[in-house]
TIRO-2110 file (N, C-alpha, C; in Angstrom, 1 decimal):
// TIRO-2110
26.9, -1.9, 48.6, N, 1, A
26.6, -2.3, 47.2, CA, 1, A
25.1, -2.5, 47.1, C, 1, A
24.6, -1.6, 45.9, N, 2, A
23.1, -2.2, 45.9, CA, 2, A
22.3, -3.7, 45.6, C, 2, A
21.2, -4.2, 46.3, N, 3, A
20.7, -5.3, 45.9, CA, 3, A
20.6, -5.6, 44.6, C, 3, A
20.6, -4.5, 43.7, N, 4, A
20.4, -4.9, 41.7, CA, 4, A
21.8, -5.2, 41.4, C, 4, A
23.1, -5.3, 41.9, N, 5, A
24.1, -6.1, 41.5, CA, 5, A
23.9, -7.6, 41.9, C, 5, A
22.9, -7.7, 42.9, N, 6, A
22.8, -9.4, 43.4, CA, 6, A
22.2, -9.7, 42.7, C, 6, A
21.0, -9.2, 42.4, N, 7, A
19.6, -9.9, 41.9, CA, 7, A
19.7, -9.3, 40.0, C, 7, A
20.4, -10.4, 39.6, N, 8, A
19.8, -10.0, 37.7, CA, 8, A
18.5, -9.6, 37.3, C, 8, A
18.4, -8.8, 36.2, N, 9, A
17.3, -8.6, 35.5, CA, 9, A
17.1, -9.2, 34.6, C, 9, A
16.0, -9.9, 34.3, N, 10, A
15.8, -10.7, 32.7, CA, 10, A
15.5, -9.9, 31.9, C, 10, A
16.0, -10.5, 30.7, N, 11, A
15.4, -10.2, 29.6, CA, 11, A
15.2, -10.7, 28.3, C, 11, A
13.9, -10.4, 27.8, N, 12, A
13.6, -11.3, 27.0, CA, 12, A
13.9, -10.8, 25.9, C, 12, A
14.2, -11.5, 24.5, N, 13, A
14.7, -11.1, 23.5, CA, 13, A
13.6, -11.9, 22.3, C, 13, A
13.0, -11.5, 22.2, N, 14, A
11.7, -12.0, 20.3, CA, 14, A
12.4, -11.7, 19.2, C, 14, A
13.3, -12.7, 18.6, N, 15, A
13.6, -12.0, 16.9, CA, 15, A
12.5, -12.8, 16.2, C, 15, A
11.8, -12.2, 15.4, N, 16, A
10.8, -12.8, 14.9, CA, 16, A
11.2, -12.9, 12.8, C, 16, A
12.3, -12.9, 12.4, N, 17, A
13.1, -12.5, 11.1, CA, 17, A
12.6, -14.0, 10.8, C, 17, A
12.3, -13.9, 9.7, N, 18, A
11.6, -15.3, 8.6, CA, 18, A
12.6, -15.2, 8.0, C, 18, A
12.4, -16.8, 7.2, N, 19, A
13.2, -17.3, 6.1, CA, 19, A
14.9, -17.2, 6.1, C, 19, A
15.7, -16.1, 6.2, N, 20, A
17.1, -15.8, 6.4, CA, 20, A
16.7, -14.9, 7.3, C, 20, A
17.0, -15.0, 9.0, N, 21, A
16.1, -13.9, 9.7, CA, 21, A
17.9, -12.9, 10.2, C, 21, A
19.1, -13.7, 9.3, N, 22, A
20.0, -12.5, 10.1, CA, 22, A
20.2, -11.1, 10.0, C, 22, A
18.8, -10.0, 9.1, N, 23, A
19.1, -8.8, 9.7, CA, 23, A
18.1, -8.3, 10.8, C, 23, A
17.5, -8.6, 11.4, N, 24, A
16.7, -8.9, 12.2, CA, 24, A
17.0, -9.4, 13.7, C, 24, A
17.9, -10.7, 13.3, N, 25, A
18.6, -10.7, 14.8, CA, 25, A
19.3, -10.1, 14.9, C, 25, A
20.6, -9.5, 14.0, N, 26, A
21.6, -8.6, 14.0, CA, 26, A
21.0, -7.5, 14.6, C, 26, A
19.8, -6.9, 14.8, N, 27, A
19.3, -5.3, 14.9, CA, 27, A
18.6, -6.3, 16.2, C, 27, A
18.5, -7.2, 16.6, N, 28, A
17.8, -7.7, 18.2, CA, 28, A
19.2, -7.7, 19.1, C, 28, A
20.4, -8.3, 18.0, N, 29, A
21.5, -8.1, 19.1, CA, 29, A
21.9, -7.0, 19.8, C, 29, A
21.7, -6.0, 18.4, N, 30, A
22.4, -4.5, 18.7, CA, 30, A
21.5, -3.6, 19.8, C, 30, A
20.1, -3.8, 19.9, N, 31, A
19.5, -3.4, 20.5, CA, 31, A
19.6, -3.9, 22.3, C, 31, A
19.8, -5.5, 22.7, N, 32, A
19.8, -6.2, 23.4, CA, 32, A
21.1, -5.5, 24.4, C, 32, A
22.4, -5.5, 23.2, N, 33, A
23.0, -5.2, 23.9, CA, 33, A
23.4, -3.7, 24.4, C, 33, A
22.5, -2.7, 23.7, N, 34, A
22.2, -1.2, 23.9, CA, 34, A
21.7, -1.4, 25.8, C, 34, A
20.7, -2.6, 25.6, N, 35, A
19.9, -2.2, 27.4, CA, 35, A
20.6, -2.9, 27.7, C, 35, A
21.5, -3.8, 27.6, N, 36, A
22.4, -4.2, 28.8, CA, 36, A
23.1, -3.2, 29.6, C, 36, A
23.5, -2.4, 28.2, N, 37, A
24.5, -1.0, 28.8, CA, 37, A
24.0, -0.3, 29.5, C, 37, A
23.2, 0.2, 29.3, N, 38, A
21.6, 1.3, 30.1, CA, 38, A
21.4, 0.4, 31.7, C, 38, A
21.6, -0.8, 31.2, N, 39, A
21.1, -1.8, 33.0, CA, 39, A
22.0, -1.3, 34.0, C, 39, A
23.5, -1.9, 33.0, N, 40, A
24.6, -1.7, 33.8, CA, 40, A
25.0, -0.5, 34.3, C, 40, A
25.0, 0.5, 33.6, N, 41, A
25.1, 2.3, 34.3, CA, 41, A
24.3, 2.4, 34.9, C, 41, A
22.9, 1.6, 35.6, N, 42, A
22.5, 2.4, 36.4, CA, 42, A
22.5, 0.7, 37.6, C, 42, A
23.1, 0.1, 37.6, N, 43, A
24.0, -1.0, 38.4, CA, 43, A
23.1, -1.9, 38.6, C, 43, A
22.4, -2.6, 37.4, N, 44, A
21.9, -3.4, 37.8, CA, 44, A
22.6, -4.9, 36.3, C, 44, A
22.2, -5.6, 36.7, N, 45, A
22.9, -6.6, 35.7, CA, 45, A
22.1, -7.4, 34.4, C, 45, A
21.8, -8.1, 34.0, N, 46, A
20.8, -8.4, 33.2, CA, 46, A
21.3, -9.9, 32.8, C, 46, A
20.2, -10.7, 32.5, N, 47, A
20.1, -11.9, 32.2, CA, 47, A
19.0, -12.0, 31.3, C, 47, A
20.0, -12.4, 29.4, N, 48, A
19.4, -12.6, 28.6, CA, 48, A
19.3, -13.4, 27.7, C, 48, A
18.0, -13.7, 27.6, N, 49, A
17.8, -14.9, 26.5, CA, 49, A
17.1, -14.5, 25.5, C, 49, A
17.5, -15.1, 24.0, N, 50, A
17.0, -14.8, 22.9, CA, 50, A
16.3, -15.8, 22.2, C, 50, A
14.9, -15.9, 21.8, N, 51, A
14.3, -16.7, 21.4, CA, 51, A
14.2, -16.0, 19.8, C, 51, A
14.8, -17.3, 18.7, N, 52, A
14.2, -16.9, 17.7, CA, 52, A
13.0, -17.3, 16.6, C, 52, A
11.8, -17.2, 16.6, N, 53, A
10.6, -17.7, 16.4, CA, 53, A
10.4, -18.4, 15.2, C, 53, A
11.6, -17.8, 14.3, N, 54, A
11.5, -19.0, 13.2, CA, 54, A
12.0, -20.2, 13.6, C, 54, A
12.9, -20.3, 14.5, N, 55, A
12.7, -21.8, 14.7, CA, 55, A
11.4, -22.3, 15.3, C, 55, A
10.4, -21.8, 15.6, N, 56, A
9.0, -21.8, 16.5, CA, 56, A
8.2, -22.2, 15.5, C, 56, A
8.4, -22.1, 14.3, N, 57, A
7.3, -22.1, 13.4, CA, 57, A
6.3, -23.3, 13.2, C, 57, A
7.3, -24.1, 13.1, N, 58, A
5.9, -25.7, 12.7, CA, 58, A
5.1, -26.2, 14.2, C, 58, A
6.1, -25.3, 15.3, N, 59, A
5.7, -25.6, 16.6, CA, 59, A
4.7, -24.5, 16.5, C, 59, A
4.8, -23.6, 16.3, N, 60, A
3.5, -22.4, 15.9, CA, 60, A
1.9, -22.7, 15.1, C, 60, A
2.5, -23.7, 13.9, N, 61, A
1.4, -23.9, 13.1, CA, 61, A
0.7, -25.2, 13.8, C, 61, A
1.7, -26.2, 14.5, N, 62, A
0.9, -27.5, 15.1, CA, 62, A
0.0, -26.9, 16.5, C, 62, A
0.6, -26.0, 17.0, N, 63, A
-0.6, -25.1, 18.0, CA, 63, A
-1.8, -24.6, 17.3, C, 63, A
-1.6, -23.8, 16.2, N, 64, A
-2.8, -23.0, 15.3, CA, 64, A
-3.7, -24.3, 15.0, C, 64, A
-3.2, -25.2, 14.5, N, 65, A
-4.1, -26.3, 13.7, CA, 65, A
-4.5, -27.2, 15.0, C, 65, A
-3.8, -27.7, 16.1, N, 66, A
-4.3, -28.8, 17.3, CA, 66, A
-4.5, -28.4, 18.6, C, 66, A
-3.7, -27.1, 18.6, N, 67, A
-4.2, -26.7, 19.7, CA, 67, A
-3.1, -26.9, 21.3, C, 67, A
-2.5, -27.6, 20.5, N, 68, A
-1.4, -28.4, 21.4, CA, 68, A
0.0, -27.3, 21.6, C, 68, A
0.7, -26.9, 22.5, N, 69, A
1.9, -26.5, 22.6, CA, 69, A
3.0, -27.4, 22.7, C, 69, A
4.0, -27.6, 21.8, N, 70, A
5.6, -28.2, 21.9, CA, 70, A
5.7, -28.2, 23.4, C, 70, A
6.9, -29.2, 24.0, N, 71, A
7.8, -28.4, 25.4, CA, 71, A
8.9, -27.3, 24.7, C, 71, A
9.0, -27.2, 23.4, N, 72, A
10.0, -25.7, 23.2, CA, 72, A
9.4, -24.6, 23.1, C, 72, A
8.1, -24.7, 22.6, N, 73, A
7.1, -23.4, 22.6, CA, 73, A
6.6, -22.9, 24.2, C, 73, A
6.6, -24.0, 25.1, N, 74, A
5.7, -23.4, 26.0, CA, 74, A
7.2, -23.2, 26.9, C, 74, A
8.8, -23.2, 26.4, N, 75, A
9.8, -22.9, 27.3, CA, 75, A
9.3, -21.3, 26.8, C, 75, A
9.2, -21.3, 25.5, N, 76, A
9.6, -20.0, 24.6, CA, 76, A
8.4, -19.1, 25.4, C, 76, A
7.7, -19.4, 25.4, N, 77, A
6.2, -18.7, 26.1, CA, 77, A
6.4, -18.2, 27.7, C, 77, A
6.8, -19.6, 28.2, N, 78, A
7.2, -19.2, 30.0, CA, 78, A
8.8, -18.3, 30.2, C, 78, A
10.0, -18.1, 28.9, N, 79, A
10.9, -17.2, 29.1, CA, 79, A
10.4, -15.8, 29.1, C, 79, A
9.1, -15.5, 28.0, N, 80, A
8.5, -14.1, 27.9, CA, 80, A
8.0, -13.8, 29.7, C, 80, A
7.2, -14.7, 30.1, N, 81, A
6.4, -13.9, 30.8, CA, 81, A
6.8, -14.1, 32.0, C, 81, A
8.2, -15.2, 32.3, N, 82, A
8.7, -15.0, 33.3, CA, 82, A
9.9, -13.1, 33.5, C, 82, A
10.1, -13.0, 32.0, N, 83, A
11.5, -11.9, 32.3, CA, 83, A
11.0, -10.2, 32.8, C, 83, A
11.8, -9.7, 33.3, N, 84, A
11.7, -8.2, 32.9, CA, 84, A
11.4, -7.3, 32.5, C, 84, A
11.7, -7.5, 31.4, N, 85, A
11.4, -6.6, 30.0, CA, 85, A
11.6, -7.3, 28.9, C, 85, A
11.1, -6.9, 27.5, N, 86, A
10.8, -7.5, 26.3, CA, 86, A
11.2, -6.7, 25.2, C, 86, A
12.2, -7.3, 24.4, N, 87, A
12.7, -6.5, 23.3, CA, 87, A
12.0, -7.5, 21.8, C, 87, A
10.8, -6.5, 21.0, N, 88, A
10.7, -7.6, 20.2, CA, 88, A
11.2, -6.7, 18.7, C, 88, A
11.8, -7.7, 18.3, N, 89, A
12.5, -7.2, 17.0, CA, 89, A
11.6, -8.1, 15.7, C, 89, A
11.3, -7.4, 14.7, N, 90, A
10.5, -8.1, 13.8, CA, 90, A
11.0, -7.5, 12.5, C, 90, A
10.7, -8.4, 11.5, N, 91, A
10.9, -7.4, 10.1, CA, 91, A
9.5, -7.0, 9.8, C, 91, A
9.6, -5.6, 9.0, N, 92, A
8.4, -5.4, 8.6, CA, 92, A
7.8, -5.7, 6.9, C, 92, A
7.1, -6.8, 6.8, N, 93, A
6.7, -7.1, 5.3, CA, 93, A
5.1, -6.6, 5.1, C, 93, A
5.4, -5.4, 3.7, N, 94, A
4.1, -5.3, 3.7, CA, 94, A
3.2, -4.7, 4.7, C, 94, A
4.0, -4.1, 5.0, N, 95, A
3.1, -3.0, 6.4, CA, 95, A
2.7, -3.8, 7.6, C, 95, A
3.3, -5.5, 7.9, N, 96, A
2.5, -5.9, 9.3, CA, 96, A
3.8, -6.9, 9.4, C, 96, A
4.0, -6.9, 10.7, N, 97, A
5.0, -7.9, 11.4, CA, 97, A
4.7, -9.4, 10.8, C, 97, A
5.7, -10.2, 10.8, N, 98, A
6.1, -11.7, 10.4, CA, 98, A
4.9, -12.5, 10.8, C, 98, A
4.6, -13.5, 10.1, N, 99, A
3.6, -14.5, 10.3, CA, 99, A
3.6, -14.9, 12.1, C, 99, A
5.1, -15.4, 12.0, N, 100, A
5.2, -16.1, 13.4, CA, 100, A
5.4, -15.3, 14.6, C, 100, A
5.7, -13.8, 14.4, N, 101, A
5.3, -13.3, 15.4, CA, 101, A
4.1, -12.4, 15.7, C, 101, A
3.1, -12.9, 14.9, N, 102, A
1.3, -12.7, 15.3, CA, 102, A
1.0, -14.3, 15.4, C, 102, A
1.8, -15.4, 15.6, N, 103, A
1.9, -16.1, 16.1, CA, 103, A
1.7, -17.0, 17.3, C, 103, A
3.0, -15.5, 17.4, N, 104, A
3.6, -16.0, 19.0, CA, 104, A
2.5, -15.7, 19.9, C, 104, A
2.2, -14.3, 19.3, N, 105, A
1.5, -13.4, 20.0, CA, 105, A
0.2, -14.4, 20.7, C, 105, A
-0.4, -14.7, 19.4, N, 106, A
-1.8, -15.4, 19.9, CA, 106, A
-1.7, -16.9, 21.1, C, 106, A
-0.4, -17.4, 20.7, N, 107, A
-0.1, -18.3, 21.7, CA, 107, A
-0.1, -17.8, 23.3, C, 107, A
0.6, -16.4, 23.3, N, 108, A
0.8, -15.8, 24.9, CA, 108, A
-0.9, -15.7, 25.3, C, 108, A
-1.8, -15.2, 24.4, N, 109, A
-2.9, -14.9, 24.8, CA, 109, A
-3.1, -13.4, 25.6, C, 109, A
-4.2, -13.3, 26.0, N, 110, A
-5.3, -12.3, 26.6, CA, 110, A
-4.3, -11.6, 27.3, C, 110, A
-3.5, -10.4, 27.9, N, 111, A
-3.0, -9.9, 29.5, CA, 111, A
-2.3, -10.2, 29.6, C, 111, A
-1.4, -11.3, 29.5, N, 112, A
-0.5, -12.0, 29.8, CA, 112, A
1.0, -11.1, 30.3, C, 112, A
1.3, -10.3, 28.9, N, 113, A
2.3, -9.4, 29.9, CA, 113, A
1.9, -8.1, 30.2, C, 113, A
0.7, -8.0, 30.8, N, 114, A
0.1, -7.1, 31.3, CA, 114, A
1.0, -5.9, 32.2, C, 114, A
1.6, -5.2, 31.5, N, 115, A
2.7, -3.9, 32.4, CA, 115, A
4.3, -4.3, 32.2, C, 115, A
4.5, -5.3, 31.6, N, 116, A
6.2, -5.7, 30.9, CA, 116, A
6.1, -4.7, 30.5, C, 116, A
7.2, -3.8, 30.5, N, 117, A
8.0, -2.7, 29.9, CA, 117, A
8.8, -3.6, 28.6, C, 117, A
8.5, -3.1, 26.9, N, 118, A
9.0, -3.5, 26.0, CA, 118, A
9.3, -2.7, 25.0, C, 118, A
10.2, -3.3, 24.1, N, 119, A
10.9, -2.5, 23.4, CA, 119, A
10.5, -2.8, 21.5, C, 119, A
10.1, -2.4, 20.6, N, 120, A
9.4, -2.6, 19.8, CA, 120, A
10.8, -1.9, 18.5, C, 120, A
11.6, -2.9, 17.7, N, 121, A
12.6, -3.0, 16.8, CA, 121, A
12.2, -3.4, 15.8, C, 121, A
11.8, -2.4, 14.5, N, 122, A
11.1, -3.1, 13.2, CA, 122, A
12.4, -2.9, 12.3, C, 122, A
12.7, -4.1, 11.4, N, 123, A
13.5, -4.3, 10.6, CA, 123, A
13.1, -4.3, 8.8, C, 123, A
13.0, -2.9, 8.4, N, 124, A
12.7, -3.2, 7.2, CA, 124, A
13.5, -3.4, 6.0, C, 124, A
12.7, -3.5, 4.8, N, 125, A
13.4, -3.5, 3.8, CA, 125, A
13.9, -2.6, 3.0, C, 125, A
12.9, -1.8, 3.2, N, 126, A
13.1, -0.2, 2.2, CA, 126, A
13.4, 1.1, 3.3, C, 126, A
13.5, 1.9, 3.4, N, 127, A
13.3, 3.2, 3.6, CA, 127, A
12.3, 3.7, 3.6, C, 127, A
11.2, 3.7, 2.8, N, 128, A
10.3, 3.9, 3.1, CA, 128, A
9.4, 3.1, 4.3, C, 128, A
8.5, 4.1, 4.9, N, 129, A
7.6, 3.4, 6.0, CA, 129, A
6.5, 4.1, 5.8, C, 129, A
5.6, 2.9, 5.8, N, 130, A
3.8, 3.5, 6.1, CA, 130, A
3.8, 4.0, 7.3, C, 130, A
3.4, 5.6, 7.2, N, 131, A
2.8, 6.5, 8.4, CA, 131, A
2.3, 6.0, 9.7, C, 131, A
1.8, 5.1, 9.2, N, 132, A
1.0, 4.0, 10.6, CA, 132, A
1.6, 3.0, 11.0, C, 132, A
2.7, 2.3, 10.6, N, 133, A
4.1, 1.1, 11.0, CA, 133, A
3.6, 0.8, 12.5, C, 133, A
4.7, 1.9, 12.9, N, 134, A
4.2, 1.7, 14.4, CA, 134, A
2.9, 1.3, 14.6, C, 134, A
1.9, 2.4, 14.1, N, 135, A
0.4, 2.1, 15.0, CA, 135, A
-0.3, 0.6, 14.9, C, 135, A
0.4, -0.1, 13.7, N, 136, A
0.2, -1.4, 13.5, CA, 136, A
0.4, -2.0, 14.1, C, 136, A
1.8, -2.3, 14.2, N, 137, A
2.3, -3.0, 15.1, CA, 137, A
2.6, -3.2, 16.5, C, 137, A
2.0, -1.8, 17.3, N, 138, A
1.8, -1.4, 18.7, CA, 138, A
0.5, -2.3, 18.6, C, 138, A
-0.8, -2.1, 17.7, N, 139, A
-2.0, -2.9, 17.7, CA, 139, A
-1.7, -4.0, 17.9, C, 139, A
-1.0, -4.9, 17.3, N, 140, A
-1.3, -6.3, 17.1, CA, 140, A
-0.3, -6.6, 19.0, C, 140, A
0.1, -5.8, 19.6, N, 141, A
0.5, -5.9, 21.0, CA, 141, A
-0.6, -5.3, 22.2, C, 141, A
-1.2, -4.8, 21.6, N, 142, A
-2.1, -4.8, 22.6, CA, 142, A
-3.4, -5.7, 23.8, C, 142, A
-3.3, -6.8, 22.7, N, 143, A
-3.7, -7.9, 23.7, CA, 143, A
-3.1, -8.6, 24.4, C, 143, A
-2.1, -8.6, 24.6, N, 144, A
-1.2, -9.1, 25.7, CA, 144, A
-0.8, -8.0, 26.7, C, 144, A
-1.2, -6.6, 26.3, N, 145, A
-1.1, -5.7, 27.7, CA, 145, A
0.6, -5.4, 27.6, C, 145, A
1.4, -5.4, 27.4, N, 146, A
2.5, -4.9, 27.3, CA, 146, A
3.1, -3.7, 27.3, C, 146, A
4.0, -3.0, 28.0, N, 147, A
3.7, -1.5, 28.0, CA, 147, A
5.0, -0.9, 26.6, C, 147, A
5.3, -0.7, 26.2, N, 148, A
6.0, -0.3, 25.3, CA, 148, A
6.6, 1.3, 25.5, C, 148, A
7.8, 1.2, 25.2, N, 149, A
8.5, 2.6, 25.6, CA, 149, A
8.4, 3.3, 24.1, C, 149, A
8.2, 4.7, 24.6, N, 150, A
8.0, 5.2, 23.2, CA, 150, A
8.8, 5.4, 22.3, C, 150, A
10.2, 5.2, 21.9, N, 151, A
10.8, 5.4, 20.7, CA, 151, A
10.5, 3.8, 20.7, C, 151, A
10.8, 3.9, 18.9, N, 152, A
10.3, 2.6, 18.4, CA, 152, A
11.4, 2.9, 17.1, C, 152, A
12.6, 1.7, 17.0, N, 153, A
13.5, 1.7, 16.9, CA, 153, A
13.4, 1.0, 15.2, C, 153, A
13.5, 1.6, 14.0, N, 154, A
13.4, 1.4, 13.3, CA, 154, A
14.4, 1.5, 12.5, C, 154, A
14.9, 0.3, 11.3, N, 155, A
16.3, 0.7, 10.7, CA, 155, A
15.9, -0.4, 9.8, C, 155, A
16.4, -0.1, 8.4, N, 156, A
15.9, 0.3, 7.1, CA, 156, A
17.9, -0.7, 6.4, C, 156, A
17.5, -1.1, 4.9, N, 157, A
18.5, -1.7, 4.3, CA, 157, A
19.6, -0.6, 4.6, C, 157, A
19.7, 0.6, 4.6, N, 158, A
21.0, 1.4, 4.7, CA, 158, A
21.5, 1.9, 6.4, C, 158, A
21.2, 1.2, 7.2, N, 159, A
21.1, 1.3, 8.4, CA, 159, A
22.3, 0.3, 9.0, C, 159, A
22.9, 0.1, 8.3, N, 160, A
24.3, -1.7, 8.9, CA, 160, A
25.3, -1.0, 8.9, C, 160, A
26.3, -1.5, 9.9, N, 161, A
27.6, -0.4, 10.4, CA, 161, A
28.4, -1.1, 8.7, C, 161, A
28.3, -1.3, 7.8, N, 162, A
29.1, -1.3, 6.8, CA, 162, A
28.7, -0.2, 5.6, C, 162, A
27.3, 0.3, 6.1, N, 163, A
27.3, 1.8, 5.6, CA, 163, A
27.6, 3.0, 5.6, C, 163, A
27.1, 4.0, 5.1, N, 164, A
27.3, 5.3, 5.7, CA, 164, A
27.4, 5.7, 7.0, C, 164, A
28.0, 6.8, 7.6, N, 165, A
28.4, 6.7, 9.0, CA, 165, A
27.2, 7.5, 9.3, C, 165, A
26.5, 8.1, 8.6, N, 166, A
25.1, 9.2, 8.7, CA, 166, A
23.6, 8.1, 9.1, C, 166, A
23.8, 7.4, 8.6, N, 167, A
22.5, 6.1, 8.9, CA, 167, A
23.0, 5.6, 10.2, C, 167, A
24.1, 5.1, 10.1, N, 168, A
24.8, 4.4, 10.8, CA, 168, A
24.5, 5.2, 12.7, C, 168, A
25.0, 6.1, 12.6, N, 169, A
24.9, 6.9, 13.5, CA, 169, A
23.9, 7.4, 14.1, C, 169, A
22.6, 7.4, 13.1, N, 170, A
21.0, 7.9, 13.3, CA, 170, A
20.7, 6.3, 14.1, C, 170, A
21.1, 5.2, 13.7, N, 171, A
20.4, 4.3, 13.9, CA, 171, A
20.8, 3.9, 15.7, C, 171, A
22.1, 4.1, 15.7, N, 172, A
22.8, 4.0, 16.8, CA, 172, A
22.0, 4.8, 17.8, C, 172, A
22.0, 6.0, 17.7, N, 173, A
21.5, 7.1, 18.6, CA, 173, A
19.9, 6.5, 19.1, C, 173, A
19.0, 6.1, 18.2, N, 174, A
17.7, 5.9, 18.1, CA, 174, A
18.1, 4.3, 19.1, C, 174, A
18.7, 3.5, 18.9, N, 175, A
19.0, 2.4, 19.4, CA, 175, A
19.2, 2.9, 21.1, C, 175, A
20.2, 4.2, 21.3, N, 176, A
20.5, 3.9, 22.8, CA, 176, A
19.5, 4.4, 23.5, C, 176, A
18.7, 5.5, 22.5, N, 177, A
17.6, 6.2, 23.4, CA, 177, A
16.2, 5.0, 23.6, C, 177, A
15.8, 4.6, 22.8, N, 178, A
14.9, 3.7, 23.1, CA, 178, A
15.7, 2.3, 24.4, C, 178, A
16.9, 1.9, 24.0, N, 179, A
17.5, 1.4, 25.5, CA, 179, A
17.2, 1.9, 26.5, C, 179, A
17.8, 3.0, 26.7, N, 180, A
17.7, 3.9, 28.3, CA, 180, A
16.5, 3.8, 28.2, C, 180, A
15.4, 4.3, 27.9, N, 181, A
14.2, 4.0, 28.0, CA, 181, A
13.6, 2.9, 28.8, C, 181, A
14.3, 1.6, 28.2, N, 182, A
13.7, 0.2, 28.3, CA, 182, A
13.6, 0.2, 29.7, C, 182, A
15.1, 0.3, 29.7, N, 183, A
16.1, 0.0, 31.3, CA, 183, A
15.6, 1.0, 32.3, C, 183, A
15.6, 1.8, 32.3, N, 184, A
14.6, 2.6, 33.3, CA, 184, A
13.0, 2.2, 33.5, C, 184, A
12.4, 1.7, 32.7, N, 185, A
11.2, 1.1, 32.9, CA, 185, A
10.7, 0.0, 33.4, C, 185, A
12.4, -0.9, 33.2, N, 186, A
12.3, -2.0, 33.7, CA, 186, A
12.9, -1.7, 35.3, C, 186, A
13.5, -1.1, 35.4, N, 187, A
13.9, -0.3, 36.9, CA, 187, A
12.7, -0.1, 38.1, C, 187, A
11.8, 0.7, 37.3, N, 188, A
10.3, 0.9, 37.7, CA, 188, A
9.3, 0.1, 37.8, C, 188, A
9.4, -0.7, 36.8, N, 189, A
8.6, -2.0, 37.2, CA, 189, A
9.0, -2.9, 37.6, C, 189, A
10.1, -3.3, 38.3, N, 190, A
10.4, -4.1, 39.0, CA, 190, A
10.4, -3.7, 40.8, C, 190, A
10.3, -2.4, 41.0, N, 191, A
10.4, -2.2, 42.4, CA, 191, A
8.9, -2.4, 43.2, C, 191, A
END
């Protein structure tokens, strides 16, 4: 039996969904549980925790304004940079990720997950997307050094398994391939 059935892989989970954030964690679950599957076929196990940042918020703004970290922000901070890999799921308003998760971001600081293999899940509202989405929101990750697998997993109001089976199925597919992705990256970076 290989050592990756002994030793779990973490992983971190960012839903960063404001206000009513359940389509946003709904599309962090679905994705979460896409690389679990991807871990497990290739036999390794995973260990996952999901942080969701709206609860982070006044703990976010009393950092921004004093400077101070909560003990739940700085669990939320030491879960990222202790795990594996990093799945961040965010909605997209207005062409740029959620308040709290340019938030978060600024809290992790400089490098910090300098080579984490992560997985980048925008939850929008429309169908339509600004040409540059991605390039946005890959930016506002680039100061923390984070390596990001290239599909970038995007799903739109008509994208929920109570829809069409044609969205439904686009979104699924785009979900497992950016998975396998993760999971193999996280495979690589851990040896």
């Amino acid at each position: 039996m290989s050592t990756a059935a002994w030793s779990p892989v973490s992983l971190a989970v960012l839903s960063a969904g404001v206000g009513h954030p359940r389509p946003t964690r709904l599309l962090a679950d679905w994705v979460a549980e896409a690389v679990c599957r991807s871990l497990a076929a290739g036999g390794a196990r995973a260990e996952v925790e999901v942080l969701e940042l709206h609860r982070l918020a006044a703990d976010l703004a009393q950092h921004s304004a004093q400077g101070r970290a909560s003990l739940d922000l700085r669990e939320a901070v030491a879960a990222v940079v202790a795990a594996d890999g990093l799945v961040v799921a965010t909605p997209v308003l207005a062409a740029s990720p959620s308040e709290v998760f340019d938030s978060f971001l600024a809290v992790l600081g400089d490098g910090v997950l300098a080579g984490m293999p992560m997985l980048l899940a925008l939850d929008s509202g429309s169908r339509w997307q600004p040409p540059d989405i991605t390039q946005v929101i890959r930016g506002r990750l680039t100061g923390v050094h984070a390596d990001p697998v290239p599909t970038v997993v995007v799903a739109g109001p008509a994208d929920g398994p109570a829809t069409g089976r044609g969205d439904a199925a686009r979104l699924r597919a785009c979900i497992d391939q950016a998975a396998a992705e993760l999971a193999a990256a996280m495979r690589s970076h851990r040896r």
